[in-house]
PDB file of N, H, CA, C and O in Angstrom:
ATOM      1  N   UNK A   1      58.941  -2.399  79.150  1.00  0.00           N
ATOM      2  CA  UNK A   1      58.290  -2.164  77.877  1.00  0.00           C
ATOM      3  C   UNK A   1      56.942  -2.891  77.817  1.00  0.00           C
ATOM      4  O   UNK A   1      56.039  -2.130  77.469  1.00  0.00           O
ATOM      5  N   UNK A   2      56.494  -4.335  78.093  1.00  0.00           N
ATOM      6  H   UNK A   2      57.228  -4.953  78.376  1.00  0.00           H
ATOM      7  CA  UNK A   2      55.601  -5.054  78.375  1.00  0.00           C
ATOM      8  C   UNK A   2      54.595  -4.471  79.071  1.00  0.00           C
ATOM      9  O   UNK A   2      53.463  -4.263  78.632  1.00  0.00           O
ATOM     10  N   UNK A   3      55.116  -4.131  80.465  1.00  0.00           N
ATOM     11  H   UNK A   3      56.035  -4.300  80.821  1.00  0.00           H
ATOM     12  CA  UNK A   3      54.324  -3.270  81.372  1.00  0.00           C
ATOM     13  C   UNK A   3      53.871  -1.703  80.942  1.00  0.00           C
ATOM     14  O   UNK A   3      52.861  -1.219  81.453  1.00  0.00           O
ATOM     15  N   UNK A   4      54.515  -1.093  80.167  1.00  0.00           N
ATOM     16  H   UNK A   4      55.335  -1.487  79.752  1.00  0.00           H
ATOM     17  CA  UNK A   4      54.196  -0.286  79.830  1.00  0.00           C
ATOM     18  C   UNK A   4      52.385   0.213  78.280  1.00  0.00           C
ATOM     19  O   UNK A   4      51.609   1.116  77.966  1.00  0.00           O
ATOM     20  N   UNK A   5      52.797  -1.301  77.920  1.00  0.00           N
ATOM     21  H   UNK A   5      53.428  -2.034  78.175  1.00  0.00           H
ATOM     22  CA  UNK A   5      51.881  -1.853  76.753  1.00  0.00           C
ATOM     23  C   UNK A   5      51.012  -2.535  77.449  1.00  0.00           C
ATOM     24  O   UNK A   5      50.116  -2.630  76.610  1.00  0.00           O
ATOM     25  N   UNK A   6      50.682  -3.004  78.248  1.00  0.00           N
ATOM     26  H   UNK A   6      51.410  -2.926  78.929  1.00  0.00           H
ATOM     27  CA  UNK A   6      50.139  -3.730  79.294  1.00  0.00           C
ATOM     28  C   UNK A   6      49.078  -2.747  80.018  1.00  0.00           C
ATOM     29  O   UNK A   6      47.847  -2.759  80.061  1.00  0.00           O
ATOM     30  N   UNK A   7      49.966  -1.971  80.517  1.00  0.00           N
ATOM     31  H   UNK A   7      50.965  -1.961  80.481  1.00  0.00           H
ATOM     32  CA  UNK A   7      48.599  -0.876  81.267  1.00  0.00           C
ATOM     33  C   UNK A   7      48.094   0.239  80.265  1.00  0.00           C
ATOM     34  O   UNK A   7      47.233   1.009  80.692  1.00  0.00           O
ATOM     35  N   UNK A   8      48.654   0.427  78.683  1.00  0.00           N
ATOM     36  H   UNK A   8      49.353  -0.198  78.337  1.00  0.00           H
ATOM     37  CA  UNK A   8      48.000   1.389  78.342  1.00  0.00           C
ATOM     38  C   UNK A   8      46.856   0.800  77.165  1.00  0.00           C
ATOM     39  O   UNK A   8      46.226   1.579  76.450  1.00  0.00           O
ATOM     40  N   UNK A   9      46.673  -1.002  77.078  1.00  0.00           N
ATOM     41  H   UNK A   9      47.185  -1.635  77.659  1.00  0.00           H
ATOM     42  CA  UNK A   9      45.885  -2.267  77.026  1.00  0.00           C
ATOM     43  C   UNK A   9      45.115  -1.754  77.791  1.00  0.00           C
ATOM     44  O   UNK A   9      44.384  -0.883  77.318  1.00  0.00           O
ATOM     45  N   UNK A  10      44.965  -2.142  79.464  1.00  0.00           N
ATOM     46  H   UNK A  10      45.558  -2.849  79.849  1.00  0.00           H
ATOM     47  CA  UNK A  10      44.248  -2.055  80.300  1.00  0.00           C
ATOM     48  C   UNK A  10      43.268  -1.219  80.377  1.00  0.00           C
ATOM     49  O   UNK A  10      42.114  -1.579  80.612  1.00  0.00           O
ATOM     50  N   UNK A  11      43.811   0.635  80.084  1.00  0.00           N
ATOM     51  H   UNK A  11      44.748   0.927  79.893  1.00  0.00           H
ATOM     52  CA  UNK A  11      43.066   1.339  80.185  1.00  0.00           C
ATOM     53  C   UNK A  11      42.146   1.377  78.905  1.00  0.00           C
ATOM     54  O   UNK A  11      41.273   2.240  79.005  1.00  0.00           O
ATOM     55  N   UNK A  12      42.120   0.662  77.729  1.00  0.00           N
ATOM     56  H   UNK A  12      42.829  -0.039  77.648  1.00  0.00           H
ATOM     57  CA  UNK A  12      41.165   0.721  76.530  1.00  0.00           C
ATOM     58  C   UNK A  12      40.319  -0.048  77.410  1.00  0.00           C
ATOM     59  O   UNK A  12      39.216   0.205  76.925  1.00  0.00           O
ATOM     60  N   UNK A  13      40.066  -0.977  78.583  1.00  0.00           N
ATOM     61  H   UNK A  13      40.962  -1.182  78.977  1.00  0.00           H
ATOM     62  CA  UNK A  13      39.115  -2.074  78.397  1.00  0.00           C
ATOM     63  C   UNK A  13      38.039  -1.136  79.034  1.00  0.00           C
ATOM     64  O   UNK A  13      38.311  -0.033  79.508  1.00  0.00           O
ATOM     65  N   UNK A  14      36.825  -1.671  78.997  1.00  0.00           N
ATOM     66  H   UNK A  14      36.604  -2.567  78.611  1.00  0.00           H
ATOM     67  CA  UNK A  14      35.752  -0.841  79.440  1.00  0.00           C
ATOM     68  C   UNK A  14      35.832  -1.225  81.258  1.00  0.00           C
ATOM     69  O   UNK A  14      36.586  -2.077  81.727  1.00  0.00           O
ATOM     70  N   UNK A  15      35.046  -0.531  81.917  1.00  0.00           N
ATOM     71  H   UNK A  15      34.433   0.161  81.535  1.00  0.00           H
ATOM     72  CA  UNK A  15      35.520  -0.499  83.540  1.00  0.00           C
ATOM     73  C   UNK A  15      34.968  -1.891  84.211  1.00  0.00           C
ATOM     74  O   UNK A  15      35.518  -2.395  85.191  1.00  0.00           O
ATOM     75  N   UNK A  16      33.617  -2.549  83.459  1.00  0.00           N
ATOM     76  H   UNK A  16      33.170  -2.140  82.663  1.00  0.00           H
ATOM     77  CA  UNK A  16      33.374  -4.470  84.039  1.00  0.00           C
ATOM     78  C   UNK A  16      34.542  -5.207  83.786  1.00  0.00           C
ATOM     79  O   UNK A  16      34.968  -6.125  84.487  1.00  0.00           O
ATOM     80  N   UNK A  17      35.222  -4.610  82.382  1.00  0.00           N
ATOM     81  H   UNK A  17      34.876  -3.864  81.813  1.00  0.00           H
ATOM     82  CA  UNK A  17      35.809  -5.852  81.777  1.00  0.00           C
ATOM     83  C   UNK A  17      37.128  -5.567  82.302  1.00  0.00           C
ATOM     84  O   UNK A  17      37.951  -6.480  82.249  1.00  0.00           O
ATOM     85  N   UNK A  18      37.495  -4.370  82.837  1.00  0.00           N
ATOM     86  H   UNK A  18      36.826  -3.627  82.880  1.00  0.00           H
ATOM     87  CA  UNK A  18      39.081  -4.134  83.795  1.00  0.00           C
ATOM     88  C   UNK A  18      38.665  -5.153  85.347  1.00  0.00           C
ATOM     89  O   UNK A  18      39.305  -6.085  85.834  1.00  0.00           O
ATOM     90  N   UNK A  19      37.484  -4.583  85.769  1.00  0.00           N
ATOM     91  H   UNK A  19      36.964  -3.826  85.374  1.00  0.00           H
ATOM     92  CA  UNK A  19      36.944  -4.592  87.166  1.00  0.00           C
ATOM     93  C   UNK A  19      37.447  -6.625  87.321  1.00  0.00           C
ATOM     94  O   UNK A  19      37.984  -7.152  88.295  1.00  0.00           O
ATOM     95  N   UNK A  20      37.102  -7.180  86.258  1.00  0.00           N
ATOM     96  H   UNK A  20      36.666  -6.753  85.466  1.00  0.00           H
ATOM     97  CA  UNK A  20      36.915  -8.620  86.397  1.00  0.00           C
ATOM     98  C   UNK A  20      38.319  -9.092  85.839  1.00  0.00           C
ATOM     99  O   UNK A  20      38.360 -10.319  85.747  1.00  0.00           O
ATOM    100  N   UNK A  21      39.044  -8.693  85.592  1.00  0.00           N
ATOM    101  H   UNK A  21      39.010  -7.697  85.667  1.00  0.00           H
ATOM    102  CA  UNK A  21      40.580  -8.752  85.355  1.00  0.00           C
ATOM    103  C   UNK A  21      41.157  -8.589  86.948  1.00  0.00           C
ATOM    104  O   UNK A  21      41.776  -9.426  87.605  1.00  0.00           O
ATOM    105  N   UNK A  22      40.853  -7.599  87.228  1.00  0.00           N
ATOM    106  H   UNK A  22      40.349  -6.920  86.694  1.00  0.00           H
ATOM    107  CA  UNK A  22      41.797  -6.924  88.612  1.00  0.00           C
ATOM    108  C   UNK A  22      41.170  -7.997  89.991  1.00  0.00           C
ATOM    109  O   UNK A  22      41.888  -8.130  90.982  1.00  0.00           O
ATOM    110  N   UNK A  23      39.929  -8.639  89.929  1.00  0.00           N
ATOM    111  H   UNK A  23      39.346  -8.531  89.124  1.00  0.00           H
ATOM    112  CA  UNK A  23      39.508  -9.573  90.417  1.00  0.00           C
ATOM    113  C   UNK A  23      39.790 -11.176  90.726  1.00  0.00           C
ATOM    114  O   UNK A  23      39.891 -11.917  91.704  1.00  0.00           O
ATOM    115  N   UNK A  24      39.868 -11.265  88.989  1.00  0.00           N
ATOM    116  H   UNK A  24      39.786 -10.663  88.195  1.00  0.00           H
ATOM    117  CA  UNK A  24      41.294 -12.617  88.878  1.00  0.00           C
ATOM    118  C   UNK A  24      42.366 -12.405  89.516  1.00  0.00           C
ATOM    119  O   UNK A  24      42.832 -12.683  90.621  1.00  0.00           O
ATOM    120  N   UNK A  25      42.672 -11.842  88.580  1.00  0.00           N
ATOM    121  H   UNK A  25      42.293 -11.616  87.683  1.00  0.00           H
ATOM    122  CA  UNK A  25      44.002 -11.573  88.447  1.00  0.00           C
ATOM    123  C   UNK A  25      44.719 -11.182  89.901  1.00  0.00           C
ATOM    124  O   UNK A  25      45.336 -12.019  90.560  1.00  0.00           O
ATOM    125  N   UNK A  26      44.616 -10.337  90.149  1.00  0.00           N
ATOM    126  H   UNK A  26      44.115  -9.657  89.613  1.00  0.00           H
ATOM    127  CA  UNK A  26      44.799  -9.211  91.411  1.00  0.00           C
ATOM    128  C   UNK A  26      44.066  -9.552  92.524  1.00  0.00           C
ATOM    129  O   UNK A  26      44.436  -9.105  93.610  1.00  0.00           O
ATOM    130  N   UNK A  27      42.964 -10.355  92.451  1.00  0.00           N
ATOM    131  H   UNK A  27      42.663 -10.718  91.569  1.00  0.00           H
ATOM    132  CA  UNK A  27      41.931 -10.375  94.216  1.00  0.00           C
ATOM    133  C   UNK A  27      42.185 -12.017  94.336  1.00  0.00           C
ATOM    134  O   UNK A  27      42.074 -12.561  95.434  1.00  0.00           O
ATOM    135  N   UNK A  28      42.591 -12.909  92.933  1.00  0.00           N
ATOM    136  H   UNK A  28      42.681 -12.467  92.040  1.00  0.00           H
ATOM    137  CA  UNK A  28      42.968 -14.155  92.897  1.00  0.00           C
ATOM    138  C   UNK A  28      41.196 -14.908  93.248  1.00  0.00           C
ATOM    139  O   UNK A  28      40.916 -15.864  93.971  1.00  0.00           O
ATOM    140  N   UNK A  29      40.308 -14.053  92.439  1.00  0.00           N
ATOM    141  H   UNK A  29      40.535 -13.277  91.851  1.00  0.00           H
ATOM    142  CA  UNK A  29      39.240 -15.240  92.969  1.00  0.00           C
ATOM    143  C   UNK A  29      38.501 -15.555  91.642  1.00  0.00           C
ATOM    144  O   UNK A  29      38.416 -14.824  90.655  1.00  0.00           O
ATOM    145  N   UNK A  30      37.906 -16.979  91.851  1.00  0.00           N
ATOM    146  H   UNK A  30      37.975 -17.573  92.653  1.00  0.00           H
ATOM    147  CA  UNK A  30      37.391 -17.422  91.424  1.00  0.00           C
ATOM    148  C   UNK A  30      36.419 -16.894  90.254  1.00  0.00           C
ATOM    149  O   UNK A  30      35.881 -15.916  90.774  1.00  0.00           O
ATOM    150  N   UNK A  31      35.965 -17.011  89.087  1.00  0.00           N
ATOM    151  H   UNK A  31      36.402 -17.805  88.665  1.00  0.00           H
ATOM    152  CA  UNK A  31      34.489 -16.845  88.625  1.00  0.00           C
ATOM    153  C   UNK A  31      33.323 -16.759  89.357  1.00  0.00           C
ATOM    154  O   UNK A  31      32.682 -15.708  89.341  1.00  0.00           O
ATOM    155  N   UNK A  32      32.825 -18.054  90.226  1.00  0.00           N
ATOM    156  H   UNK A  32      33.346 -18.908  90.240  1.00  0.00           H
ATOM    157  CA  UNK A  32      31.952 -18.520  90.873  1.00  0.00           C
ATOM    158  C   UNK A  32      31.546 -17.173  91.945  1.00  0.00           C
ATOM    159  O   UNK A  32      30.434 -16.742  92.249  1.00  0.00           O
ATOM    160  N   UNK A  33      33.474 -16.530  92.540  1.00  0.00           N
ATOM    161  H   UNK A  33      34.378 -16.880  92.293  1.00  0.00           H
ATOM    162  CA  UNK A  33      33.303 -15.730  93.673  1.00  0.00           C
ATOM    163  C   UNK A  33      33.218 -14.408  93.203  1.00  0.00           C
ATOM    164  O   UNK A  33      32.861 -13.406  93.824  1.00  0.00           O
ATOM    165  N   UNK A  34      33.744 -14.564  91.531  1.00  0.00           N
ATOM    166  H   UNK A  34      34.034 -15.378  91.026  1.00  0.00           H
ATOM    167  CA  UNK A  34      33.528 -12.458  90.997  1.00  0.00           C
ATOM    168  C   UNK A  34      31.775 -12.562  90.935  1.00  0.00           C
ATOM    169  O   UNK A  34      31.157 -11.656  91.493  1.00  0.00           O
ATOM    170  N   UNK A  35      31.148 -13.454  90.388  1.00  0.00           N
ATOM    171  H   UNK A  35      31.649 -14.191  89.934  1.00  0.00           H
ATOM    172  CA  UNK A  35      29.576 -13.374  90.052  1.00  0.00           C
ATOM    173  C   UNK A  35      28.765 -13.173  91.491  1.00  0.00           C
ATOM    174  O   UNK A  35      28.215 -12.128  91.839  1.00  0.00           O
ATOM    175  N   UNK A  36      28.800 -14.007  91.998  1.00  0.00           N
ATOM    176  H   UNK A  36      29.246 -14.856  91.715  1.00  0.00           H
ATOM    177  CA  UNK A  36      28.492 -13.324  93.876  1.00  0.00           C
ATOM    178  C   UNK A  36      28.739 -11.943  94.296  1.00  0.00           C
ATOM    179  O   UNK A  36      27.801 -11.355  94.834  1.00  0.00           O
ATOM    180  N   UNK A  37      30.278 -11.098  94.074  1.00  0.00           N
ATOM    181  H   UNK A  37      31.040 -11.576  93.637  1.00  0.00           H
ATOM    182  CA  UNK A  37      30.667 -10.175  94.673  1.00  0.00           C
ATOM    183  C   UNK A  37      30.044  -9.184  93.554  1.00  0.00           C
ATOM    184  O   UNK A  37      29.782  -8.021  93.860  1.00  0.00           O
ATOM    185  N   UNK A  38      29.854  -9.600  92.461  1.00  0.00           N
ATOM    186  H   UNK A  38      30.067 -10.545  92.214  1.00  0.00           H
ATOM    187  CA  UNK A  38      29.270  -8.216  91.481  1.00  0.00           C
ATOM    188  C   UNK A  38      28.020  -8.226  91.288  1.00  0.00           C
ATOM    189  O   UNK A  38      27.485  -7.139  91.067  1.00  0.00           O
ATOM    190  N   UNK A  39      27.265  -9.346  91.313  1.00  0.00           N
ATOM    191  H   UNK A  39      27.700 -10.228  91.493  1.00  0.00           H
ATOM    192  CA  UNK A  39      25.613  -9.693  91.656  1.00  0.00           C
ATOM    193  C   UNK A  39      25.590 -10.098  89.929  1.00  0.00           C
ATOM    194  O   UNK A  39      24.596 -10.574  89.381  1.00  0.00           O
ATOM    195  N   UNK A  40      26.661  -9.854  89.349  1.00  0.00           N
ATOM    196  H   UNK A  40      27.468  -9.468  89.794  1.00  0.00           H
ATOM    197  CA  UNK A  40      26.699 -10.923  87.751  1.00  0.00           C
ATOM    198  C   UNK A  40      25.801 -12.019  87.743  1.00  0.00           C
ATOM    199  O   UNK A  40      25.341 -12.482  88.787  1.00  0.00           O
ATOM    200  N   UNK A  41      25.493 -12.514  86.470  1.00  0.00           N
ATOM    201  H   UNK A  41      25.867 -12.137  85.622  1.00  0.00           H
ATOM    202  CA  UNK A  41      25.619 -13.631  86.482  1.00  0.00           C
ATOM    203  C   UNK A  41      27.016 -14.604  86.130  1.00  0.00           C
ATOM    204  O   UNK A  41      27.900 -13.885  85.665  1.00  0.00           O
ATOM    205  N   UNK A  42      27.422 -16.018  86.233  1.00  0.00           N
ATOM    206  H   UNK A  42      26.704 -16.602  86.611  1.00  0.00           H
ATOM    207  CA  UNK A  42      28.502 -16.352  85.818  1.00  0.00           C
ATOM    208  C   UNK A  42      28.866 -16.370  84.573  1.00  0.00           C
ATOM    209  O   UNK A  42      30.067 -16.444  84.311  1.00  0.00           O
ATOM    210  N   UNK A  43      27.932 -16.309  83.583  1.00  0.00           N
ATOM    211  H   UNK A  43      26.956 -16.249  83.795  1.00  0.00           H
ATOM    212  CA  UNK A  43      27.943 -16.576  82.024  1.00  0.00           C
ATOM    213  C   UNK A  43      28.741 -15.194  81.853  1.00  0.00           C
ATOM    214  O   UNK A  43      29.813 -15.038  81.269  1.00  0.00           O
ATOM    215  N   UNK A  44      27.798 -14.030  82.636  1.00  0.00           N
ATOM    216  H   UNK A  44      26.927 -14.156  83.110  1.00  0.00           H
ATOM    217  CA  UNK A  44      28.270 -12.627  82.274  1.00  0.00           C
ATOM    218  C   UNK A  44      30.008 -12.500  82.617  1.00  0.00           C
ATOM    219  O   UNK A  44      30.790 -11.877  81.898  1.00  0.00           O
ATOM    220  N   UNK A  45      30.353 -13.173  83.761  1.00  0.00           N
ATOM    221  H   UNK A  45      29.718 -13.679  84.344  1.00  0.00           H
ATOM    222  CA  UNK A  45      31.755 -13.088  84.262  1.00  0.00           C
ATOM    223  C   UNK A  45      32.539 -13.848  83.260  1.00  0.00           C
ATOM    224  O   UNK A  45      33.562 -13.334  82.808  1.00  0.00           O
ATOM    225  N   UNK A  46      32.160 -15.013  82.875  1.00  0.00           N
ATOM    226  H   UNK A  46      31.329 -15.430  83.242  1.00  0.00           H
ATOM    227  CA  UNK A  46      32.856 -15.629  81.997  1.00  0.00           C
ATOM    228  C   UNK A  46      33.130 -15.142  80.715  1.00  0.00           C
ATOM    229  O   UNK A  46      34.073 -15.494  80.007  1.00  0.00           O
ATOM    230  N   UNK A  47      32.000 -14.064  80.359  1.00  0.00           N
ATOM    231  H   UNK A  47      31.234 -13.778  80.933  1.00  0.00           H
ATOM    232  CA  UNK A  47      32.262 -13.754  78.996  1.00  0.00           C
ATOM    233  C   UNK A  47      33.066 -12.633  79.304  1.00  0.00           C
ATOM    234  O   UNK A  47      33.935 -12.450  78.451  1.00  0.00           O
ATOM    235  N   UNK A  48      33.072 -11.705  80.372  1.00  0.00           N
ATOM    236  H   UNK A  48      32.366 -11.854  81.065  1.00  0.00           H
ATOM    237  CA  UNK A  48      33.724 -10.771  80.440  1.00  0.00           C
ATOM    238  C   UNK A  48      35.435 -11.212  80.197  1.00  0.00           C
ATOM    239  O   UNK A  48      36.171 -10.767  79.317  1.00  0.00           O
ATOM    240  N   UNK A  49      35.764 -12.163  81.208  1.00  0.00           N
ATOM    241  H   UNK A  49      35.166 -12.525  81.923  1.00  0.00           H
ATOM    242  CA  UNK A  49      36.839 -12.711  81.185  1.00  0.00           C
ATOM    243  C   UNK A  49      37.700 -13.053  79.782  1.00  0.00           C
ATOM    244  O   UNK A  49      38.795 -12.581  79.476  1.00  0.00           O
ATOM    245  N   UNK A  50      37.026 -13.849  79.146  1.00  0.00           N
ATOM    246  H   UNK A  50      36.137 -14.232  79.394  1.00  0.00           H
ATOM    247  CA  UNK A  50      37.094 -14.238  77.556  1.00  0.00           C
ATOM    248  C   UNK A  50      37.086 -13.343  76.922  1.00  0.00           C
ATOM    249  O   UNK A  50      38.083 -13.450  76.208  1.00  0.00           O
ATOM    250  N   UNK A  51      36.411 -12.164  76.611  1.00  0.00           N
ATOM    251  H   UNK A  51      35.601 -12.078  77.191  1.00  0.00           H
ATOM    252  CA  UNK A  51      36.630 -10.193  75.901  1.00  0.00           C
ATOM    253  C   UNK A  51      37.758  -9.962  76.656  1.00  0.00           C
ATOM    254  O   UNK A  51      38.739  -9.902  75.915  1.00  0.00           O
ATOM    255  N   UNK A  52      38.049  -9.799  77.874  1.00  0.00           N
ATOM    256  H   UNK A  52      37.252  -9.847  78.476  1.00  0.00           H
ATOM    257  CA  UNK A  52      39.068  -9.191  78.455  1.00  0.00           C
ATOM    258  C   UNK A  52      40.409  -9.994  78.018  1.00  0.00           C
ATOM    259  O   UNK A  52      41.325  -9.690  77.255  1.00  0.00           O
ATOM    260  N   UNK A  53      40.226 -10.818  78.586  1.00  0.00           N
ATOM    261  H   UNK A  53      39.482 -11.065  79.207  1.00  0.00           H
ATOM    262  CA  UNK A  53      41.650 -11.712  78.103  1.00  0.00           C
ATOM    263  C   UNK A  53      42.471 -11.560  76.368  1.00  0.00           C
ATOM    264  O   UNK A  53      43.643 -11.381  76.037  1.00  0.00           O
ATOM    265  N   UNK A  54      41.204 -11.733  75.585  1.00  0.00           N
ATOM    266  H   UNK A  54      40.252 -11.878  75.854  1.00  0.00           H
ATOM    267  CA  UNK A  54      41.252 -11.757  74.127  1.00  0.00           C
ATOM    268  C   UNK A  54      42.213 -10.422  74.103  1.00  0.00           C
ATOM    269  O   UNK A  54      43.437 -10.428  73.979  1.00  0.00           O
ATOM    270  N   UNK A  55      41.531  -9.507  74.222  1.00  0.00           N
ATOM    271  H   UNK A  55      40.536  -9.501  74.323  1.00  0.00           H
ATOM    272  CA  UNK A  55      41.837  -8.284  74.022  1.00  0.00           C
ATOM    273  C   UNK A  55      43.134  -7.668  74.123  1.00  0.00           C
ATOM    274  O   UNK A  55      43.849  -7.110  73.290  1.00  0.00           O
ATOM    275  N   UNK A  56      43.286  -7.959  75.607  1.00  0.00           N
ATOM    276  H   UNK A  56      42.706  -8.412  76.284  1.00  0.00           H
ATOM    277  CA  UNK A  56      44.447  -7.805  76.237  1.00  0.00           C
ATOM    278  C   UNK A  56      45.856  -8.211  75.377  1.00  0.00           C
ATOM    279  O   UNK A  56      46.836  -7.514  75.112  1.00  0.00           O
ATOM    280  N   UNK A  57      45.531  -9.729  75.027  1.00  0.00           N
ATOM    281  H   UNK A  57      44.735 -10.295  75.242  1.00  0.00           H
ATOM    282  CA  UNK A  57      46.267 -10.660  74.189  1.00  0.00           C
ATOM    283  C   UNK A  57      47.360  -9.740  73.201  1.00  0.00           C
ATOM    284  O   UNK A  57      48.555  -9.451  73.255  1.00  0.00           O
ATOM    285  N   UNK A  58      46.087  -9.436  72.177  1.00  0.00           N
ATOM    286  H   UNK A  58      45.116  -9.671  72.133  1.00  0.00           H
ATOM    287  CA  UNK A  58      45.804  -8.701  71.256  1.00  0.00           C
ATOM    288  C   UNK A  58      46.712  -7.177  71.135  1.00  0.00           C
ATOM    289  O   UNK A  58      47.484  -6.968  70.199  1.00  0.00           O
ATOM    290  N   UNK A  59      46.611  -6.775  71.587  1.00  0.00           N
ATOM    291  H   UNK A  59      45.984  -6.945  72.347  1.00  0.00           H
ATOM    292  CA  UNK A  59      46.541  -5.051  72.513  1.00  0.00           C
ATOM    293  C   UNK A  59      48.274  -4.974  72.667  1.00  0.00           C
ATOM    294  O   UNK A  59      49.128  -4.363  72.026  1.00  0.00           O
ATOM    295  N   UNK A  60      48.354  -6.113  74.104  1.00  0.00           N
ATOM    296  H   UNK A  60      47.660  -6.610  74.625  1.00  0.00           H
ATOM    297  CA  UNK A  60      50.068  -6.167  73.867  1.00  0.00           C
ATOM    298  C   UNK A  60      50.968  -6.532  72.804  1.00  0.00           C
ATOM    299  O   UNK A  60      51.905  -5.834  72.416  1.00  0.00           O
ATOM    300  N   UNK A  61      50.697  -7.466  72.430  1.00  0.00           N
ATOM    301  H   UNK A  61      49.936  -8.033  72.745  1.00  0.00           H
ATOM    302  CA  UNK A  61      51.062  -8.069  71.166  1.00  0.00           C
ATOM    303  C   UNK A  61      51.534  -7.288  69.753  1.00  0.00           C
ATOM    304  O   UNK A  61      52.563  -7.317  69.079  1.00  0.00           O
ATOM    305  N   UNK A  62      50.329  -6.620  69.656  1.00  0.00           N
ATOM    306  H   UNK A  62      49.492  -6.597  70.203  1.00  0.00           H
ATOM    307  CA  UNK A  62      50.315  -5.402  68.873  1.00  0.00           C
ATOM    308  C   UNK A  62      51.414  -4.167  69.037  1.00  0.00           C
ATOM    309  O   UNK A  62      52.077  -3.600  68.168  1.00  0.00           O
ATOM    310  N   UNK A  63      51.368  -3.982  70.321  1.00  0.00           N
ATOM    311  H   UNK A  63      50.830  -4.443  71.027  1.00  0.00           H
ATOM    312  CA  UNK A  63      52.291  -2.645  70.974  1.00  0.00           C
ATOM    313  C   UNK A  63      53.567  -3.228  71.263  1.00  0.00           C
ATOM    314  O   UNK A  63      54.620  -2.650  70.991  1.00  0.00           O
ATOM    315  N   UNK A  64      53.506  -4.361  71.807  1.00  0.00           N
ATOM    316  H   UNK A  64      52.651  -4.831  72.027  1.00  0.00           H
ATOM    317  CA  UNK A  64      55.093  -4.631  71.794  1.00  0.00           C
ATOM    318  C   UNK A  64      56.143  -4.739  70.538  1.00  0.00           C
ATOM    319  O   UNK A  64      57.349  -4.505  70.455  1.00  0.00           O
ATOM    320  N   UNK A  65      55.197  -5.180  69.632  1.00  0.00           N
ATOM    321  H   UNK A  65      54.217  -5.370  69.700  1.00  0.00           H
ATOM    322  CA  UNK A  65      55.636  -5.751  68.198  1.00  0.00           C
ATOM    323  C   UNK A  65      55.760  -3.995  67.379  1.00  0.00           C
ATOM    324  O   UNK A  65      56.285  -3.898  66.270  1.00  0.00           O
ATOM    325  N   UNK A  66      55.352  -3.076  67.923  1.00  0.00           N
ATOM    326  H   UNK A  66      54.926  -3.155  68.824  1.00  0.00           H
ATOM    327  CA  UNK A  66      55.043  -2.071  67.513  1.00  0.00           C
ATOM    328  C   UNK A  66      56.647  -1.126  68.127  1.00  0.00           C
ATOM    329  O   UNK A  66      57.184  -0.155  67.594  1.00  0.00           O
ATOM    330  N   UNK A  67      56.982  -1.736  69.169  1.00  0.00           N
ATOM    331  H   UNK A  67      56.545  -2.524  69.602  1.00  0.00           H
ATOM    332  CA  UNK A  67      57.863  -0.558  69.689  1.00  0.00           C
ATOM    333  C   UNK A  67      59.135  -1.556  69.485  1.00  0.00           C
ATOM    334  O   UNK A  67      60.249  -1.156  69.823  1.00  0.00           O
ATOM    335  N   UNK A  68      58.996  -2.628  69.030  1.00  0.00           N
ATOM    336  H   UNK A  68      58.091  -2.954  68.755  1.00  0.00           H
ATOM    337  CA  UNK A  68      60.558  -3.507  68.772  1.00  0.00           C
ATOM    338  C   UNK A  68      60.172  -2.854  67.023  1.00  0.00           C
ATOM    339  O   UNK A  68      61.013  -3.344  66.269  1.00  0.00           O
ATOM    340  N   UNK A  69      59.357  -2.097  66.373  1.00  0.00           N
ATOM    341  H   UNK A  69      58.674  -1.699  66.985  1.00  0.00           H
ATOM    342  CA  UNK A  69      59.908  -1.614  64.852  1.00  0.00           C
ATOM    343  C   UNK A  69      58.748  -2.437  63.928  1.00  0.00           C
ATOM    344  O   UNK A  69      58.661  -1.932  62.809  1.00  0.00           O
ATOM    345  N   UNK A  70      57.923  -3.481  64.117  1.00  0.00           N
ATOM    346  H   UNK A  70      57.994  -3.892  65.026  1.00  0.00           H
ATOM    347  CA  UNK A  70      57.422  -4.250  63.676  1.00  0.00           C
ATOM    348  C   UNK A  70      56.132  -3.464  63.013  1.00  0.00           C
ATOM    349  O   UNK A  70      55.965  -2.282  63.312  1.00  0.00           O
ATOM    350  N   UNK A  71      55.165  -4.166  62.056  1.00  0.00           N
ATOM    351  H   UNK A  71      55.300  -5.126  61.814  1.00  0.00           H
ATOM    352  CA  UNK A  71      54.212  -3.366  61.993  1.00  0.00           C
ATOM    353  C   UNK A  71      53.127  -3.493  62.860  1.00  0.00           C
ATOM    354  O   UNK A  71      52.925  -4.628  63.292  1.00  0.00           O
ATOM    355  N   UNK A  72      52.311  -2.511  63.251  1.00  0.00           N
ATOM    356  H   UNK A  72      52.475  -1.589  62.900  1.00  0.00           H
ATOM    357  CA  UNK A  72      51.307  -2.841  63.982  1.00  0.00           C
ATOM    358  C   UNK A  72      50.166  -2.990  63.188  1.00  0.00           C
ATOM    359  O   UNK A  72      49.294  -3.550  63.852  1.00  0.00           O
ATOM    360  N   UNK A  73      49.816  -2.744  62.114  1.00  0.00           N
ATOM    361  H   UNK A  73      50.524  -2.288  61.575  1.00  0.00           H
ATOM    362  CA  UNK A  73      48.511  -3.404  60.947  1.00  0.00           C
ATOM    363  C   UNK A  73      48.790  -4.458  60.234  1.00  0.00           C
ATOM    364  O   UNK A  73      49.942  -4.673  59.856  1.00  0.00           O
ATOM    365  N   UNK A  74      47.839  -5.214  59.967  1.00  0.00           N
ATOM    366  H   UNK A  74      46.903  -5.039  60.274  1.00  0.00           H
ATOM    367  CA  UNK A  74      48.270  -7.192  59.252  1.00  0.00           C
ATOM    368  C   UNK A  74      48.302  -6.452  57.822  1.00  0.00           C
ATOM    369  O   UNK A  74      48.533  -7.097  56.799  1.00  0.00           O
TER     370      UNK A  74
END
């Protein structure tokens, strides 16, 4: 169920802010090493990270709480 709320999260994010998720997350590297490999700057990676993460947060949270019956609007 998680996973399922999880990747349909994922696909709202725009394609930098997936790209630098799947990088962490998934390639296991660094900030220092996504800004090198994307020609970013680090501020840009960092903020991406921080939107992405937020979001994500957000997104599942919402959908999980949504399919256990809960409301999904505050």
């Amino acid at each position: 169920e998680k996973r399922d709320c999880f990747d349909g999260c994922l696909s709202e994010l725009s394609a930098a802010h997936r790209k630098t998720l799947e990088l962490l997350l998934v390639g296991g590297q660094s900030e220092d090493e996504i800004a090198e490999a994307t020609g970013q700057s680090l501020g840009t990676v960092k903020s991406r990270k921080h939107y992405a993460v937020g979001k994500m947060q957000n997104c599942v949270a919402q959908c999980v709480d949504g399919k256990n019956g809960g409301s999904t609007h505050g």
